[in-house]
C-alpha positions as CSV (number, residue, x, y, z in Angstrom):
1,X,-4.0,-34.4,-35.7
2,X,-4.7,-37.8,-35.7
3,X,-7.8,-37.9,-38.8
4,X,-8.4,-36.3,-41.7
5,X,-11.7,-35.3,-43.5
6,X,-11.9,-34.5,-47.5
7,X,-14.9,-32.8,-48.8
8,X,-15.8,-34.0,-52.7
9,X,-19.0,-31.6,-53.3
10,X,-19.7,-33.2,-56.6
11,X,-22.7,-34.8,-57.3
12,X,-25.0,-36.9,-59.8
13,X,-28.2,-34.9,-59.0
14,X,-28.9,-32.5,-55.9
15,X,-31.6,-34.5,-53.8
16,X,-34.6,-32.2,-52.6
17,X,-33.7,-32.7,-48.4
18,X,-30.0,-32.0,-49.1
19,X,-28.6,-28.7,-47.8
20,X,-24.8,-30.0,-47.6
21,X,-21.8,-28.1,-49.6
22,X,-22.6,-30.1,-53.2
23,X,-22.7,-28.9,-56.8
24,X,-23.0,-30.5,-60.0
25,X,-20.0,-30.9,-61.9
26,X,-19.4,-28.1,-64.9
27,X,-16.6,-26.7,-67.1
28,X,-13.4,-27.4,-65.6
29,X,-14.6,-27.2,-61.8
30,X,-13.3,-30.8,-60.9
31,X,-9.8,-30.4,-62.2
32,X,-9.8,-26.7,-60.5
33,X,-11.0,-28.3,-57.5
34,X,-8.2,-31.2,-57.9
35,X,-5.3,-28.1,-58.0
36,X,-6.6,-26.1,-55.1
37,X,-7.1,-29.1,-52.8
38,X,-3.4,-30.4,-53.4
39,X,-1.9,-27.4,-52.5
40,X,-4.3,-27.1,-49.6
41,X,-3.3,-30.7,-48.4
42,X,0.5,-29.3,-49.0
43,X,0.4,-26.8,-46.7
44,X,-1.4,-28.7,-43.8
45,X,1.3,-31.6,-44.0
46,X,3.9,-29.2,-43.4
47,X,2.4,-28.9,-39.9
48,X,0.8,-32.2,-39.3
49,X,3.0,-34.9,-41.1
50,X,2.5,-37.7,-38.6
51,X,1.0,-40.9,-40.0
52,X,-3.3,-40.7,-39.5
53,X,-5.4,-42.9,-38.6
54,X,-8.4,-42.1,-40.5
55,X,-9.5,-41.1,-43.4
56,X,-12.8,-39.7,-44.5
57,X,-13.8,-38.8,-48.2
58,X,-17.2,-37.1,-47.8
59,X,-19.4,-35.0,-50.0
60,X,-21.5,-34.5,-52.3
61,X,-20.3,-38.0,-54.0
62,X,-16.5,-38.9,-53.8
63,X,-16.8,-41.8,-55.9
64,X,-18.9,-39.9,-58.6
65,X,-15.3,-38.6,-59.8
66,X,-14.1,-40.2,-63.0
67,X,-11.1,-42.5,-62.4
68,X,-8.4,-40.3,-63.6
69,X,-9.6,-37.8,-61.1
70,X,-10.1,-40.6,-58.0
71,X,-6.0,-40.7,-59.1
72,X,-5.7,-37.2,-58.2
73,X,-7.8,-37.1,-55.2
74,X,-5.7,-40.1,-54.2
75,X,-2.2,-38.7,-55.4
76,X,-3.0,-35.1,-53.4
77,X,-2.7,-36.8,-50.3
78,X,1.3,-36.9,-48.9
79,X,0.2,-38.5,-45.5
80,X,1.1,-42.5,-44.8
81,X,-2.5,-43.7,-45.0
82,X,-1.3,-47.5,-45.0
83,X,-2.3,-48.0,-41.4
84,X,-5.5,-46.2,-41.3
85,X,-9.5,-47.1,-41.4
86,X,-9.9,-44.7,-44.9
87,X,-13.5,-44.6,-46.2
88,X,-15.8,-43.2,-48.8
89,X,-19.0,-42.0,-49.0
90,X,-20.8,-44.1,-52.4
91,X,-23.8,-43.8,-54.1
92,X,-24.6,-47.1,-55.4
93,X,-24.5,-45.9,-59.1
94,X,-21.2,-45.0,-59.1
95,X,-20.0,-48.2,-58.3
96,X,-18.4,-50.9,-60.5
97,X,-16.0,-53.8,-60.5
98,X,-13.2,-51.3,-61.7
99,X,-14.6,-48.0,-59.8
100,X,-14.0,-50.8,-56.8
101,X,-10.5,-52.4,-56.9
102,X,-9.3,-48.7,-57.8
103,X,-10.3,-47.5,-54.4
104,X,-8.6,-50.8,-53.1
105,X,-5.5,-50.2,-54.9
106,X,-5.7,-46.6,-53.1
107,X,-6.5,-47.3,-49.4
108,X,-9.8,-47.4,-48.8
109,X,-10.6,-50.1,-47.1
110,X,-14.2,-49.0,-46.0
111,X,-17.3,-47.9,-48.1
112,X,-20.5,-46.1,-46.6
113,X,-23.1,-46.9,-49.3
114,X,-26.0,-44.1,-49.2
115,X,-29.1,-46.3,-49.6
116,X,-31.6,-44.2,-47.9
117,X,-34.0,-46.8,-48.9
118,X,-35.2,-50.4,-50.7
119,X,-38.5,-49.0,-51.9
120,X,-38.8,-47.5,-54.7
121,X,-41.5,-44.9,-54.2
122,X,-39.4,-44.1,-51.0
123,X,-36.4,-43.5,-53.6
124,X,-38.6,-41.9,-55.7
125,X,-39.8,-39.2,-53.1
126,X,-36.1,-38.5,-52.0
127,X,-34.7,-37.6,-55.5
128,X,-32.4,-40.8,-55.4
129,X,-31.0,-41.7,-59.0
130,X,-31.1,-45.8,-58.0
131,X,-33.6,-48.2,-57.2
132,X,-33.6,-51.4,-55.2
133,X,-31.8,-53.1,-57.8
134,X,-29.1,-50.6,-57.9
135,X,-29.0,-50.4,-53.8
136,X,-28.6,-54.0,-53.6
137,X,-25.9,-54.6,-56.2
138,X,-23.7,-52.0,-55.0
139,X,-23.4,-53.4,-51.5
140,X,-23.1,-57.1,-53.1
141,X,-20.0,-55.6,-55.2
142,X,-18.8,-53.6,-52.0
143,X,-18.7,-57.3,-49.8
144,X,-17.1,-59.2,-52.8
145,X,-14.4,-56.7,-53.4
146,X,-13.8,-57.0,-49.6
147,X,-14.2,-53.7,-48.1
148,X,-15.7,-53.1,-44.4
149,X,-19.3,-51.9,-45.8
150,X,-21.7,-49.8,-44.0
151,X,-25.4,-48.9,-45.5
152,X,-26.9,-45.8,-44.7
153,X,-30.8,-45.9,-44.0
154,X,-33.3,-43.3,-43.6
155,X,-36.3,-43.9,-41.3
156,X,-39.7,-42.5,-40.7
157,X,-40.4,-41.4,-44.3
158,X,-43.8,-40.6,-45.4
159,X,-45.3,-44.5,-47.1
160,X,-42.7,-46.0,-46.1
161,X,-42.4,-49.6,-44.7
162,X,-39.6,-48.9,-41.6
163,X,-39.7,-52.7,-41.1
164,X,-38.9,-53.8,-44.0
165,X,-35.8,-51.4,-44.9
166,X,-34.3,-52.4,-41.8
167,X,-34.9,-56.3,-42.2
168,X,-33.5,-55.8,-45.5
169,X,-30.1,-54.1,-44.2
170,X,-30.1,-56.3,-41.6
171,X,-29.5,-59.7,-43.5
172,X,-27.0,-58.2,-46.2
173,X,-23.6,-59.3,-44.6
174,X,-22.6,-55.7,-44.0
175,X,-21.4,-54.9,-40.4
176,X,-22.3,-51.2,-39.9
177,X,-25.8,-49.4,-40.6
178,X,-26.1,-46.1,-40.4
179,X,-30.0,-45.4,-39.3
180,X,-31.1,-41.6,-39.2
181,X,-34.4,-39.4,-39.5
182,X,-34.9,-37.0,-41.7
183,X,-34.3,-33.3,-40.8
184,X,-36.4,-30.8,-42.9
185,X,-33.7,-28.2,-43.5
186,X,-34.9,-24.2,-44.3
187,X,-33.8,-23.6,-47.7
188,X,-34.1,-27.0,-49.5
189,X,-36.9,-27.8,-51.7
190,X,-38.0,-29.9,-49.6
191,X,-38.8,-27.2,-46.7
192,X,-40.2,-25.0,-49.7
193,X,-41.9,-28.1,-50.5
194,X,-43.7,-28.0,-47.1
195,X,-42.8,-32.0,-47.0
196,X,-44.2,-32.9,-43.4
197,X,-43.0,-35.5,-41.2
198,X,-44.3,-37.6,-38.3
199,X,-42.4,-37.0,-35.4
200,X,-44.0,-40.0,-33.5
201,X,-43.5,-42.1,-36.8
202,X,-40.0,-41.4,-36.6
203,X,-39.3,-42.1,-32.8
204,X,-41.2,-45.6,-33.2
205,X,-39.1,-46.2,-36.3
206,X,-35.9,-45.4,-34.2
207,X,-37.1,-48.3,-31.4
208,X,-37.2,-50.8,-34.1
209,X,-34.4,-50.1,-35.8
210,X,-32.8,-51.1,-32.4
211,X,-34.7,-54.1,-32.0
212,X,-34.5,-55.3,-35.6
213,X,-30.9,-54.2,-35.9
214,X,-30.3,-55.4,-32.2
215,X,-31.4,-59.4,-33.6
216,X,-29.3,-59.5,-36.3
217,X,-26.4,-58.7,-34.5
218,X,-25.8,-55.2,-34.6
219,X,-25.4,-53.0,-31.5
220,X,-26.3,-49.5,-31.5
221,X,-23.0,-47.8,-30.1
222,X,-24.7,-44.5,-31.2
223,X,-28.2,-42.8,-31.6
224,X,-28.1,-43.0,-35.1
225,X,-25.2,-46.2,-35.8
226,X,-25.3,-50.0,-35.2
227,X,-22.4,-52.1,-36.1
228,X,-21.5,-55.5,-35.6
229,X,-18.5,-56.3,-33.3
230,X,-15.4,-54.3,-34.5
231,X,-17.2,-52.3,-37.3
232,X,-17.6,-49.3,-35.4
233,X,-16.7,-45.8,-37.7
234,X,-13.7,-44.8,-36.5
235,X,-13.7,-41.4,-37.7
236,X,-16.7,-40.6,-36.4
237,X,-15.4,-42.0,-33.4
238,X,-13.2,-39.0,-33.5
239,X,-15.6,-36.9,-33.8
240,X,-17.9,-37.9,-31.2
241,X,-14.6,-37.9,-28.5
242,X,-13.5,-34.7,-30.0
243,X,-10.7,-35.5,-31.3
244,X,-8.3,-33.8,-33.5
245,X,-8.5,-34.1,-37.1
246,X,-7.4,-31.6,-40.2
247,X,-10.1,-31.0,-42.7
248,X,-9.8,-30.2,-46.6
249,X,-12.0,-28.7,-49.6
250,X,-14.9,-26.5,-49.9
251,X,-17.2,-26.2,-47.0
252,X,-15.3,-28.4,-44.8
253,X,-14.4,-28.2,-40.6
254,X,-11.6,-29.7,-38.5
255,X,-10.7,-29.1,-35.5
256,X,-6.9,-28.8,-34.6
257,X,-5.1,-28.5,-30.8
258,X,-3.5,-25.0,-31.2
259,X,0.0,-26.5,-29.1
260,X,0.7,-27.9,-33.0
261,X,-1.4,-25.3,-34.9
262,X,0.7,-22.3,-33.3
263,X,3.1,-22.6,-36.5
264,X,0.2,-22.0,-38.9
265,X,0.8,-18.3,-40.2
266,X,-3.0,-17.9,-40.3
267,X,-3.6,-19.2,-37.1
268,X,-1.2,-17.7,-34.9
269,X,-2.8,-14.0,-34.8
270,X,-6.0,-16.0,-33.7
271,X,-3.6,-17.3,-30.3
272,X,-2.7,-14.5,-29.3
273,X,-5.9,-12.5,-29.4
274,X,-8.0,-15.2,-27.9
275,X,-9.4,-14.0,-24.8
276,X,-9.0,-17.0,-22.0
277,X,-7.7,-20.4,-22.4
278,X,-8.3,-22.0,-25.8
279,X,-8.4,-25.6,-26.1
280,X,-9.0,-26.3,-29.7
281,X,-9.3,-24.7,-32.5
282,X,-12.0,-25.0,-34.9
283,X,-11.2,-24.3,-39.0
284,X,-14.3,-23.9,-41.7
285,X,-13.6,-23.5,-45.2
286,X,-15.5,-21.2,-47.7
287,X,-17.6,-22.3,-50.3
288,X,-16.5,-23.7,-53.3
289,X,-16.2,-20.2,-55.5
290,X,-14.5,-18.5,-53.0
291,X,-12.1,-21.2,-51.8
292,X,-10.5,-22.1,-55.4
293,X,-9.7,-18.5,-55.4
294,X,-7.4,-19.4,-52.0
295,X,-9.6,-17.8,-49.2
296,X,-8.2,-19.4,-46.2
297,X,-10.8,-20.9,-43.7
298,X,-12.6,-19.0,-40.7
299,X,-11.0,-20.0,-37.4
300,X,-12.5,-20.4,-34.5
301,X,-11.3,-20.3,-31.2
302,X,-12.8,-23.0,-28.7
303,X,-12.6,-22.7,-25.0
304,X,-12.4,-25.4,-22.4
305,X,-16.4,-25.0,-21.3
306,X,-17.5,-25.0,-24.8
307,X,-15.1,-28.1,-25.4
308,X,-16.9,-29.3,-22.7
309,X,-20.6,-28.7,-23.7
310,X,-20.2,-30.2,-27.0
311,X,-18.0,-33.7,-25.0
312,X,-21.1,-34.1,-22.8
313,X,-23.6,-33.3,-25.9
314,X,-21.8,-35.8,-28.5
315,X,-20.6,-38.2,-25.3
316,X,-24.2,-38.8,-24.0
317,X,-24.8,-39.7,-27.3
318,X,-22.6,-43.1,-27.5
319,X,-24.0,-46.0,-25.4
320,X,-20.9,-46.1,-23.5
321,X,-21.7,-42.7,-22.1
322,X,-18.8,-40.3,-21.3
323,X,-16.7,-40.1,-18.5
324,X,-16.3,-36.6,-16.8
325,X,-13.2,-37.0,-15.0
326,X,-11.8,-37.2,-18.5
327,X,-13.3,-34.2,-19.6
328,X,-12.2,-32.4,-16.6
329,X,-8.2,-33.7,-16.8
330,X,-8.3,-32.2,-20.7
331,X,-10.0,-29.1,-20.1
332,X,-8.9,-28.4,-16.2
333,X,-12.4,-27.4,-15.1
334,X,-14.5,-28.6,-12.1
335,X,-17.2,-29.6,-13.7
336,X,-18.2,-32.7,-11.6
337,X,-19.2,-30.1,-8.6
338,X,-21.4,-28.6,-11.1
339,X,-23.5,-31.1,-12.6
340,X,-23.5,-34.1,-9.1
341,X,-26.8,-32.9,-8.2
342,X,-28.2,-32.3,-11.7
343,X,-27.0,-35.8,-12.2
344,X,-28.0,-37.5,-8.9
345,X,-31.8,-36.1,-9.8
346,X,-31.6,-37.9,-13.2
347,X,-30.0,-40.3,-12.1
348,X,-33.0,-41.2,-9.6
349,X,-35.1,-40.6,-12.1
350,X,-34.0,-43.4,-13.7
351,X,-32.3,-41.2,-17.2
352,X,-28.9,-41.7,-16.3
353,X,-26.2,-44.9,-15.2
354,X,-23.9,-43.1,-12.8
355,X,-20.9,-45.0,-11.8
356,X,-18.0,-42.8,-10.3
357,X,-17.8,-39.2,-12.7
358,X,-18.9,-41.7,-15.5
359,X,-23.0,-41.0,-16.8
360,X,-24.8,-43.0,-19.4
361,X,-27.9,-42.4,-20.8
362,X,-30.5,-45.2,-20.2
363,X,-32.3,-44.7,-23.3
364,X,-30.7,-43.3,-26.4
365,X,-33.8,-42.2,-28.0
366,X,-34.5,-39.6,-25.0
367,X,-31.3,-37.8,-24.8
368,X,-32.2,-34.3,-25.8
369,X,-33.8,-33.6,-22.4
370,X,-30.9,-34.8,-21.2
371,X,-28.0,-32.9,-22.9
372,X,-30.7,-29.2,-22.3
373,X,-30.7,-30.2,-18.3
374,X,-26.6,-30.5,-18.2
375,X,-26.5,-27.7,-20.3
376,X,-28.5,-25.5,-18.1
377,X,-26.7,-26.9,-14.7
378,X,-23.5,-25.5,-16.5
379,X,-25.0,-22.0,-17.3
380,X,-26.8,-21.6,-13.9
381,X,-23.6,-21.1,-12.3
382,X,-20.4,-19.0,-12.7
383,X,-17.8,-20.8,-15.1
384,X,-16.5,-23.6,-13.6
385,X,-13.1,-23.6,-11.7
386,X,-10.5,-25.4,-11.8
387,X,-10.7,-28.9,-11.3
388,X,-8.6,-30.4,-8.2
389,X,-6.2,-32.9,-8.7
């Protein structure tokens, strides 16, 4: 297990697009919360004490805790953090001078600031409790206080100027911007709502995020991320090269290798009824009602081809590409016989770089194609073999 991941589903408000894990503080929830989650963090510990290398608070809105409950968060934690890139999700109205060298004092050494926008009907229309003001003083009090800061932007919003958000991030001395469309998800007020989006809006907002982006210095190392040199996001890092990381609180996933997780009393039963090979496995927990009352998470049990699915899915997403050979020495299938004349067609076509069992997408913004035609090359045949050595 080299990461972890902390789910904080508190928030300020519940914005109209959002259908993650998050409720609104009531009663004694947090403090409930702040019990459970120690004792969760225990028991994972036992079996994955080695020091991690990141560290991810998401939510809802980590920082919205009070201070003497950032202490707890903090304090639940037994694992030597010390060494590790440890971030948190802000809003930029929970953010202060104190709220600031607190999180110092504690390890977090990296801050992603959810913006979303610099316009305030844009802020307006997404149910965000800041303005410009706000957005812009946070990530001056993030740079002075010295933490890596990224600022996360969403593009292609109806009235919005695309342009000038992105100039705006672009010149603000952070080194990471996280640059996404919206998704319209079923259930959210927004989807009730009927709020339509431009799809071609949002693909010409994508190509000038990487060309505005792109002249200031940032290179986009993902479809949705630009940093500046060495301000990469490890931890999603991990999760992009399927890595191994634990996960704790309500609602969230990790992923663990089942070689170390065998140990885990709930896990175990899951081994040895698996039918084939597993190569990870994958842990959800339940929603916040049902998980302070100790309902372990649902495991899942994830095979070498599906392992391999989502590695060329998530791989084809990074600029770098993803090297198949690799993914064939973890999971022990053949998959480069598959895929070579899938890949040679693309390839030709002019969609992929091909250099040895290494692919690259050309063009970030059309990968979906891309991923489906893999995909399919996989499923049109019997499950790959074994790969030779």
């Amino acid at each position: 297990m080299q990461g972890l991941y902390i789910h904080v589903p508190f928030c300020p408000t519940l914005c109209p697009y959002c259908d993650f894990h998050v409720v609104r503080r009531y009663g004694g929830v947090v403090g409930a919360y702040l019990e459970r989650l120690a004792e969760e963090a225990r028991t994972l510990y036992r079996h994955f004490p080695q020091p991690l290398t990141t560290v991810y608070f998401g939510g809802g809105t980590p920082s919205f805790l009070r201070n003497r409950e950032l202490e707890q968060l903090f304090g639940a934690l037994p694992w030597d953090i010390n060494r590790a890139e440890v971030t948190m999700e802000a809003n930029p109205g929970t953010l202060s001078t104190e709220r600031l060298q607190l999180l110092r004092d504690h390890g977090v050494n990296r801050l992603s600031i959810g913006v979303q926008s610099f316009q305030e009907g844009v802020l307006k229309t997404l149910g965000r409790a800041h303005g410009r003001k706000g957005a812009l003083r946070a990530v001056e009090l993030s740079l002075e206080a010295g933490f890596d800061t990224s600022v996360d932007l969403m593009l292609g919003l109806p009235a919005q100027n695309v342009e000038a958000d992105l100039q705006l991030a672009a010149h603000l001395d952070t080194g990471h911007v996280s640059a996404y469309t919206l998704q319209i998800e079923p259930g959210t007020p927004f989807a009730v709502n009927r709020v339509h989006l431009d799809e071609d809006a949002e693909a010409t907002a994508l190509k000038l995020a990487e060309e505005v982006l792109g002249q200031a210095g940032f290179a986009r190392y993902e479809v949705s991320n630009f940093a500046k040199p060495g301000q990469e996001s490890q931890h999603n890092r991990l999760y992009w090269q399927l890595g191994f990381w634990g996960a704790l609180g309500p609602g969230a996933t990790g992923q663990l290798e089942p070689t170390a997780a065998t140990s885990l009393a709930s896990l175990s039963p899951l081994l040895k009824s698996a039918e084939g090979e597993v190569y990870a496995l994958r842990t959800t927990n339940p929603p916040l009602p049902r998980w302070l009352q100790g309902e372990e998470a649902v495991v899942e049990a994830i095979s070498p081809l599906e392992h391999a699915r989502e590695a060329l899915m998530l791989g084809l997403r990074l600029r770098e590409g993803v090297d198949l050979g690799r993914i064939e020495q973890r999971t022990g299938l053949d998959l480069w016989n598959h895929l070579k004349s899938e890949i040679g067609h693309m390839a030709r076509e002019g969609d992929l770089r091909v250099e040895g069992k290494h692919i690259q997408a050309k063009n970030l913004n059309t990968i979906h194609p891309l991923i489906l035609r893999l995909w399919n090359a996989l499923d049109s045949t019997s499950q790959p073999g074994t790969a030779p050595h």
